[in-house]
C-alpha positions as a Markdown table, in Angstrom:
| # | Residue | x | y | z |
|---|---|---|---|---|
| 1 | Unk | 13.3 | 16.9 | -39.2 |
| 2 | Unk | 16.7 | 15.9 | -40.4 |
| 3 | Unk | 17.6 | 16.2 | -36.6 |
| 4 | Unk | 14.7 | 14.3 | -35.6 |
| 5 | Unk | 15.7 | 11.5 | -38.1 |
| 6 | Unk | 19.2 | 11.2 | -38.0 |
| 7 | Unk | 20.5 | 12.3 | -35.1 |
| 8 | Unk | 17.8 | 9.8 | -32.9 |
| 9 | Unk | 18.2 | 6.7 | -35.1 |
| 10 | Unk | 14.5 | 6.5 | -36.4 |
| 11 | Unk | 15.7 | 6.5 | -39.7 |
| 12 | Unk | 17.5 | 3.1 | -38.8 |
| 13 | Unk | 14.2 | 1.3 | -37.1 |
| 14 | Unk | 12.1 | 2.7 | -40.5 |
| 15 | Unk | 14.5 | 1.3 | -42.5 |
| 16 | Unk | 14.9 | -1.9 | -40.5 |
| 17 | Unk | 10.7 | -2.7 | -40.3 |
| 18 | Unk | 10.5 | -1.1 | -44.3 |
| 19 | Unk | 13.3 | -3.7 | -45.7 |
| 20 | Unk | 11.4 | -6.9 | -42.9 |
| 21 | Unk | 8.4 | -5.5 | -44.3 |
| 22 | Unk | 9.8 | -5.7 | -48.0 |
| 23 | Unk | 11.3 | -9.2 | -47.5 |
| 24 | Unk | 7.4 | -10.8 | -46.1 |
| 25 | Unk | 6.2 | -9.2 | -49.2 |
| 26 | Unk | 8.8 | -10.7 | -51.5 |
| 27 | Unk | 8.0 | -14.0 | -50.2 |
| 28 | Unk | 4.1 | -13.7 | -51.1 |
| 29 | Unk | 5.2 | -12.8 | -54.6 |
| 30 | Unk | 7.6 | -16.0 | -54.9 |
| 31 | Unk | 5.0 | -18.5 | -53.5 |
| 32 | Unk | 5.4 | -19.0 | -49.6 |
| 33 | Unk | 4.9 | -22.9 | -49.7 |
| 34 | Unk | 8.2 | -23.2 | -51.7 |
| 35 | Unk | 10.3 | -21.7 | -49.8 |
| 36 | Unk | 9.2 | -22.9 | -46.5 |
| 37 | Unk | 9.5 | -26.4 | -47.8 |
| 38 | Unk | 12.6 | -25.4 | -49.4 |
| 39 | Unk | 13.8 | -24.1 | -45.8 |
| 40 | Unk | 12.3 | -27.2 | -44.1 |
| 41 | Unk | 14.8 | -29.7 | -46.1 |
| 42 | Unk | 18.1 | -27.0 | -44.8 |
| 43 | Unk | 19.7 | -26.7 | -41.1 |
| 44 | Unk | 19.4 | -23.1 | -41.1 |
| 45 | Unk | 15.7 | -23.2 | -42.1 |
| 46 | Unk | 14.2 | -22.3 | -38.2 |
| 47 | Unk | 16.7 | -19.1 | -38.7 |
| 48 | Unk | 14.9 | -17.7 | -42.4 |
| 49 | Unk | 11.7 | -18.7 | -42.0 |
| 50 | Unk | 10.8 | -15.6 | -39.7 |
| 51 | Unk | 11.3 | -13.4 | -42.7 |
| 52 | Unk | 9.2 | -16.1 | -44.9 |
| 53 | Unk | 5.4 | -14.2 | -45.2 |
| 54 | Unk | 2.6 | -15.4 | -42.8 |
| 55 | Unk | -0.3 | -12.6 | -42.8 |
| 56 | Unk | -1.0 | -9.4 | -43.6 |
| 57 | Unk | -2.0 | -8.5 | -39.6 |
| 58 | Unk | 1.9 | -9.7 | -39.3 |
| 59 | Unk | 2.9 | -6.5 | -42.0 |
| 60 | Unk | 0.7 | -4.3 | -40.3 |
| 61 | Unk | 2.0 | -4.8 | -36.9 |
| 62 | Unk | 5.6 | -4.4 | -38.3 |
| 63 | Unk | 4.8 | -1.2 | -39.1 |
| 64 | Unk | 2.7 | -0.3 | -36.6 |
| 65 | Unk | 5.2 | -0.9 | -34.1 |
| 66 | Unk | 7.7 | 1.8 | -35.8 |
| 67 | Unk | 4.7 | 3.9 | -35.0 |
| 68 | Unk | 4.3 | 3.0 | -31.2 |
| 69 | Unk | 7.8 | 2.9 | -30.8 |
| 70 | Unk | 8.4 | 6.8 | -31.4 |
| 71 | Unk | 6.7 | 8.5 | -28.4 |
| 72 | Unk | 9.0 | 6.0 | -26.5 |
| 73 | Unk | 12.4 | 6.9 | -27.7 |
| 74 | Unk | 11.6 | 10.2 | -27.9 |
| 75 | Unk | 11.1 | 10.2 | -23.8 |
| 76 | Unk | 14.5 | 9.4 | -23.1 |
| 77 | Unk | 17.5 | 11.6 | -23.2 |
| 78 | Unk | 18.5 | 12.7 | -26.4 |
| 79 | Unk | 22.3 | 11.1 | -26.2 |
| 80 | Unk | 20.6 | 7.7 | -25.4 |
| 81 | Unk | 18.2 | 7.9 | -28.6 |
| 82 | Unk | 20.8 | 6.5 | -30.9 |
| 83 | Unk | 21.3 | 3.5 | -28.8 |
| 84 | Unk | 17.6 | 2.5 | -28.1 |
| 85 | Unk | 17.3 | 2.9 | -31.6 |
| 86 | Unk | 19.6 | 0.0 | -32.9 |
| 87 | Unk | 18.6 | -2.0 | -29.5 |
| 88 | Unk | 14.7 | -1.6 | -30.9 |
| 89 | Unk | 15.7 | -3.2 | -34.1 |
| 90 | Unk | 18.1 | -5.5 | -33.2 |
| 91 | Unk | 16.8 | -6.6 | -30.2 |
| 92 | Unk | 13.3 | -7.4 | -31.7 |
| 93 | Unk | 15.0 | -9.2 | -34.4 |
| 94 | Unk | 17.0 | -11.3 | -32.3 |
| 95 | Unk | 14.0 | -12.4 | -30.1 |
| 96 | Unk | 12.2 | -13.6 | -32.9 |
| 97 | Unk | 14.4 | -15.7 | -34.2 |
| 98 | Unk | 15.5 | -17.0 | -30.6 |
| 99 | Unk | 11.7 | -17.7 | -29.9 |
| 100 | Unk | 11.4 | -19.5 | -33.3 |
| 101 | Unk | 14.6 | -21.8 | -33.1 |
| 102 | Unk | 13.5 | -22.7 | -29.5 |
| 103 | Unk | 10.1 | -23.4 | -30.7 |
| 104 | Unk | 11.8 | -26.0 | -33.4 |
| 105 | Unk | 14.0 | -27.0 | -31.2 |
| 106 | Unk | 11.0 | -28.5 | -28.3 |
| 107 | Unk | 7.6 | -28.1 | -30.2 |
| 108 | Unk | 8.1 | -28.8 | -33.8 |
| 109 | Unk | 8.5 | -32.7 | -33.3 |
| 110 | Unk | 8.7 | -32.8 | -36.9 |
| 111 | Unk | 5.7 | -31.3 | -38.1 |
| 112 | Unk | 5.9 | -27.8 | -40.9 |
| 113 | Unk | 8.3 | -25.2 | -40.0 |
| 114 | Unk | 7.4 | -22.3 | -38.0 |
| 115 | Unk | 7.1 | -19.2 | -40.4 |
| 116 | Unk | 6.3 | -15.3 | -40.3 |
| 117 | Unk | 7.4 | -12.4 | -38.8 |
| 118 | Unk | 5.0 | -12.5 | -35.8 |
| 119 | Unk | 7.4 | -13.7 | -33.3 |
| 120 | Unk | 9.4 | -10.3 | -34.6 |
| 121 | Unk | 6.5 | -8.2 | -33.9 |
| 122 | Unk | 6.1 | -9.8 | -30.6 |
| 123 | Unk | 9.6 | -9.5 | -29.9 |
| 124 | Unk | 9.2 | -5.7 | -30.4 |
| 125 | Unk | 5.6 | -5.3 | -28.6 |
| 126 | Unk | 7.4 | -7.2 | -25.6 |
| 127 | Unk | 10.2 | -4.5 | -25.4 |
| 128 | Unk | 7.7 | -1.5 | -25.8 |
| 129 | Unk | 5.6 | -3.2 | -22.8 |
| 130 | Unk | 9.0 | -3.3 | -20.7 |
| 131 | Unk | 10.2 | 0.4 | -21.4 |
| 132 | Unk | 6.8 | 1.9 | -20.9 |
| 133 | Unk | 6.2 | -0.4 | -17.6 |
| 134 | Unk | 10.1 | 1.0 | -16.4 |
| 135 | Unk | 9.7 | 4.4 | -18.0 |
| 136 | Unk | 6.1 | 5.4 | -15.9 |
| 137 | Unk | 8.7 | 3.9 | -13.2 |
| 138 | Unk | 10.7 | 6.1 | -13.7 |
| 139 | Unk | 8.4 | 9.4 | -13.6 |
| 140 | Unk | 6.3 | 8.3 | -10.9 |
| 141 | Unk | 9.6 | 8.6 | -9.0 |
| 142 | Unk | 10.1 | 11.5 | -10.6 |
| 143 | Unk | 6.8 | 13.5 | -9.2 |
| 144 | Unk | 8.4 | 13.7 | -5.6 |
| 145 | Unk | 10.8 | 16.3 | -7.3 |
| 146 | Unk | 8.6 | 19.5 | -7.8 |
| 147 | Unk | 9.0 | 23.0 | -7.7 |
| 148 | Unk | 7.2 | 26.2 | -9.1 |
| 149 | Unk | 9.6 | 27.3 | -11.5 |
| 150 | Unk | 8.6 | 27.5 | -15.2 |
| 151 | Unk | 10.9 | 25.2 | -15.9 |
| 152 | Unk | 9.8 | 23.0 | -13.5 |
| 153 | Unk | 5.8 | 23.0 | -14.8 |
| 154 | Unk | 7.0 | 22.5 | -17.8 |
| 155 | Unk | 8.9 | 19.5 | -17.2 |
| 156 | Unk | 5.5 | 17.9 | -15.1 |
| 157 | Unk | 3.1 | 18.7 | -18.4 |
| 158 | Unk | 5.8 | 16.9 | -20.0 |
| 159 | Unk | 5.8 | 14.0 | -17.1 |
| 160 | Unk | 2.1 | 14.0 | -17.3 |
| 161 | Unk | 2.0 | 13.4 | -21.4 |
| 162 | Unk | 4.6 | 10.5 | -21.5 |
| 163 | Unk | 2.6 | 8.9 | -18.3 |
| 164 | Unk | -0.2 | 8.7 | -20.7 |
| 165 | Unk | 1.9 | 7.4 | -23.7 |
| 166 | Unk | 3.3 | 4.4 | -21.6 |
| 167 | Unk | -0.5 | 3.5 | -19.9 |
| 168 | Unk | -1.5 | 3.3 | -23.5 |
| 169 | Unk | 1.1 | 1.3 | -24.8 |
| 170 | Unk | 0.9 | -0.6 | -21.6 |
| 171 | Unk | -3.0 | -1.1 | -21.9 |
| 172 | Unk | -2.7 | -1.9 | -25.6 |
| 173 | Unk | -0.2 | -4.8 | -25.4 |
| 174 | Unk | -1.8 | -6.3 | -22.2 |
| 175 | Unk | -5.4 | -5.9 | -25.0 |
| 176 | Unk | -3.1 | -7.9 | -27.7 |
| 177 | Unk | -1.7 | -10.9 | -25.5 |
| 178 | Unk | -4.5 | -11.7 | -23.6 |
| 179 | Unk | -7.4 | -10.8 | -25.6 |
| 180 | Unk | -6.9 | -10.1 | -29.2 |
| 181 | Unk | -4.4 | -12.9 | -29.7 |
| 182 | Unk | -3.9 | -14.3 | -26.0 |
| 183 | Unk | -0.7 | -16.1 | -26.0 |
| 184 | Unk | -1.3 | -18.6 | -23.3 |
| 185 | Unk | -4.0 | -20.3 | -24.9 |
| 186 | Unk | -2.9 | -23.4 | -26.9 |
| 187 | Unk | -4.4 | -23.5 | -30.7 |
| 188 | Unk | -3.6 | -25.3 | -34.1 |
| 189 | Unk | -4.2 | -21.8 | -36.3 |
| 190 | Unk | -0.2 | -21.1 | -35.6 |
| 191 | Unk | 2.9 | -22.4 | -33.7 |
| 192 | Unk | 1.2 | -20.3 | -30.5 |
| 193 | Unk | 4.0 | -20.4 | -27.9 |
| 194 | Unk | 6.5 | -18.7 | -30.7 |
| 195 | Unk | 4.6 | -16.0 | -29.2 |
| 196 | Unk | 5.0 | -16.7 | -26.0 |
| 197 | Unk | 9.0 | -16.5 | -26.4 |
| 198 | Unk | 8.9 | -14.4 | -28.1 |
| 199 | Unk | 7.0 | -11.9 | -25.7 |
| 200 | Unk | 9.0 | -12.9 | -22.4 |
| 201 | Unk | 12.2 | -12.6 | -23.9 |
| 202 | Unk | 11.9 | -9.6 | -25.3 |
| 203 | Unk | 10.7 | -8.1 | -21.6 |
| 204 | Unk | 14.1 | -9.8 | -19.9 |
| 205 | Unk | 15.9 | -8.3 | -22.8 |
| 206 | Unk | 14.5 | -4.7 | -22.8 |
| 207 | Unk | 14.4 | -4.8 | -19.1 |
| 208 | Unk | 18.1 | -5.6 | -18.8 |
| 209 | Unk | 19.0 | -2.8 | -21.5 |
| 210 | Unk | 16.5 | 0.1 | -19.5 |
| 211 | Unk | 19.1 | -0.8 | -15.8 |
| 212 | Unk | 22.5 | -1.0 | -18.1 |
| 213 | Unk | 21.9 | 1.1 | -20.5 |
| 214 | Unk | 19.5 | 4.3 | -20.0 |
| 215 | Unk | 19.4 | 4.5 | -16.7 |
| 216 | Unk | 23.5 | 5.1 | -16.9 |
| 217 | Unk | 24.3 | 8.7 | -16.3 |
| 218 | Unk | 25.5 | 10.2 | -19.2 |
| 219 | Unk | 28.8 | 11.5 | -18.6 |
């Protein structure tokens, strides 16, 4: 378990969503109007409000996506575990807060502040849509490449079960974005195309990291 933990850089992304998930909640208890009109009045506001709490479905994905997001580091070489790791964290972090800033930055037109961790989750479903679209890649390339040893049945049963982990996660997102919370439909109930940003970027962003990154040989 230790090995599991440690040694793959879990522990880092269930730290990383716990302490996010920590701060949203912090915010509830301190009275979320405050601050965001505390942080609408500073020039650094657009870059805190994505920690400021917006919704219990936002805390819920935050932790769901530590969930989703272990059957997909787990698929990939053990040396390159570490890596994907810290990318996952940082990399849906750092999407979010893009997205928001370029929301303020075109759509805001001096209306409320953007707030919650939503574009964060996005940013993370985005790059768990990318790696699973590029992973079943990846094996379906693979299936050319069989023989009849043990090992080699092994390693399709193994094939087989990850290319039904990434058409879930695949079919799941696709469900999210364009039916359960479509973003590509305009609506006043939040700053909608945070979303949208969010979403792309993180795709670009995942999808450059899968060609630089994990598909390098390890050496």
């Amino acid at each position: 378990m230790k090995r599991y933990l440690i040694g793959s850089g879990l522990v880092w992304v269930v730290v990383g969503f716990s302490i996010l998930i920590g701060v949203n909640l912090l915010t509830l208890a301190l009275g979320t109007n405050a601050i965001l009109l505390d942080l609408n009045s500073r020039s650094w506001g657009d870059l805190a409000s994505v920690f400021v709490f917006d919704s219990w479905g936002t805390a819920g994905g935050l932790a769901g996506l530590v969930v989703l997001f272990v059957p997909v580091l787990f698929g990939v070489p053990a040396s390159k575990r570490p890596g994907l790791s810290i990318f996952f964290l940082f990399g849906s972090l750092v999407s979010g807060i893009i997205a928001n800033v370029l929301w303020s930055s075109y759509y805001k037109q001096g209306g409320p502040i953007g707030a919650g961790s939503s574009s964060i989750a996005l940013g993370g479903q985005g790059i768990l849509f990318a790696l699973s679209i590029l992973g079943l890649a990846r094996l379906l390339l693979e299936t050319g490449t069989r023989g009849t040893g043990a090992d080699d049945v092994t390693a399709r049963e193994w094939r087989q079960f990850f290319s039904v982990v990434y058409l879930t996660l695949i079919v799941s997102a696709l469900y999210f974005v364009i039916i359960l919370e479509p973003i590509y439909i305009p609506t006043a109930l939040y700053n909608w195309r945070v979303h949208q940003f969010a979403f792309l970027l993180a795709i670009a962003m995942a999808t450059a990291f899968f060609f630089v990154f994990l598909q390098k040989r390890s050496r």
